[in-house]
C-alpha positions, -999 to 999 in steps of 0.1 A, spaced: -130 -520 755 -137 -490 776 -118 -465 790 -98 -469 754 -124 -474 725 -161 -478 733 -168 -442 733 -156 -438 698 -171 -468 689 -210 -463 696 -203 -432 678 -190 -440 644 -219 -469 645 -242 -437 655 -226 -420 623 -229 -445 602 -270 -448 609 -271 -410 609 -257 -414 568 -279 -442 563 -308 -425 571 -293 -394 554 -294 -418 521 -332 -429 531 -318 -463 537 -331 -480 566 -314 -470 597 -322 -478 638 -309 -479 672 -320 -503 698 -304 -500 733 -310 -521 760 -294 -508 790 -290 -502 829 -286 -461 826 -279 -437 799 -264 -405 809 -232 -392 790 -236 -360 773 -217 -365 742 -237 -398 735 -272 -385 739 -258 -357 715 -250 -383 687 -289 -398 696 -304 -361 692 -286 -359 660 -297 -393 650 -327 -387 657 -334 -353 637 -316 -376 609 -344 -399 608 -330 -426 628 -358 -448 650 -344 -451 682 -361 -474 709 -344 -475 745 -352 -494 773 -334 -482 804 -341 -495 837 -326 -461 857 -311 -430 848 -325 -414 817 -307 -381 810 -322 -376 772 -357 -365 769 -372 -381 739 -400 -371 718 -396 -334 714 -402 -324 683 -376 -315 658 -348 -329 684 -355 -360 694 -389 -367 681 -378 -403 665 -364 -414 702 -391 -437 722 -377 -448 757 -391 -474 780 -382 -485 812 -392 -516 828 -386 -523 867 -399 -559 878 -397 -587 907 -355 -599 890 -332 -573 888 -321 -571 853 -281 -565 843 -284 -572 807 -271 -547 784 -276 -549 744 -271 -531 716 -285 -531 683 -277 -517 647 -291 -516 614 -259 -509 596 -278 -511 568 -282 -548 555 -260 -558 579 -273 -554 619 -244 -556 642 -253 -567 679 -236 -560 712 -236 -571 743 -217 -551 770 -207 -545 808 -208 -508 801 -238 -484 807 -232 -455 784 -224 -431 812 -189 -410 817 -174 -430 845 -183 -465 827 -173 -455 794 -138 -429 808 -129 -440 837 -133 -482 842 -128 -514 820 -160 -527 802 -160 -553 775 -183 -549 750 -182 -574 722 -202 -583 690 -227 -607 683 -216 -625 652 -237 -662 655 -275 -656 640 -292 -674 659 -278 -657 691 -289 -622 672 -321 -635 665 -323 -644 704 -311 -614 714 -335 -593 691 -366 -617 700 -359 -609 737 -361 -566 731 -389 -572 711 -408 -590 736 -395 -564 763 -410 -532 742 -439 -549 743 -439 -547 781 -475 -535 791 -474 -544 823 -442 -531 847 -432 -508 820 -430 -473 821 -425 -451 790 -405 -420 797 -416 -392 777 -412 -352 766 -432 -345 801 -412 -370 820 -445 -383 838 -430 -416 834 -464 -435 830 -472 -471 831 -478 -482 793 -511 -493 791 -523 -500 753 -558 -519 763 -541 -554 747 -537 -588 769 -513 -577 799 -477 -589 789 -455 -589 817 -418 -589 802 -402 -608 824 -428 -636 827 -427 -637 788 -388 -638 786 -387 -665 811 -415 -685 786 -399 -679 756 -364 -690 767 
């Protein structure tokens, strides 16, 4: 619950990837959100990041962490996908190991969501909603369509990969 734990929350599960991929376990971060702007957040995701840690992040607006320079934040690829629906779901996944822990959340991970208002953020503990919840990312990185990668440049291209178009939203709707 945010303004009194989130913060401190993402980060310890930040840490804990951080040691994980310290120990050359397995260790990932999978966001799925509106925007992504606080400072002392993306700092935990650079650090992550020159730790080893694969990070994937689809953000439909405000992007204040540059991925993909090297030896910062190199392991970081970020997508964002803007379509016909307005999208308001926010996710976040895990590793933790051999034991993934997924959110779902009200909060974007900016100061004034996670300091300054309530947002609930809870865990995910059913599989089968996990596996939804996971299934639906998946199909969403694979966006080639409306999605647009941001990168080190920030030119913000469409993804284009030469595959069969996917349109995420189209695909979501299908698969649920």
């Amino acid at each position: 619950l945010s303004p009194f734990s989130l913060r401190n929350k993402i980060i310890s599960l930040i840490e804990n990837e951080i040691k994980n991929a310290k120990s050359g376990r397995k260790a990932y971060i999978y966001l799925k959100l509106n925007n992504l702007t606080d400072a002392k957040i993306i700092e935990y995701l650079y650090k992550a990041s020159k730790s080893g840690v694969i990070i994937r992040l689809i953000i439909r607006g405000m992007l204040s962490l540059i991925p993909g320079i090297k030896n910062v934040s190199e392991n970081i690829k970020a997508i964002s996908i803007v379509d016909r629906f307005l999208e308001h779901s926010r996710f976040m996944i895990f590793c933790q190991g051999d034991d993934e822990k997924v959110f779902i959340t009200s909060a974007d991970l900016m100061p004034t969501n996670l300091d300054y208002r309530i947002e609930v953020t809870c865990p995910i503990f059913d599989k089968n909603i996990k596996k939804v919840i996971k299934n639906i990312f998946e199909i969403q990185w694979k966006d080639n369509v409306k999605a647009r990668t941001y990168d080190e440049k920030q030119s913000n291209q469409i993804l284009t990969d030469g595959m069969q178009p996917s349109r995420s939203q189209i695909e979501v709707y299908n698969y649920l």
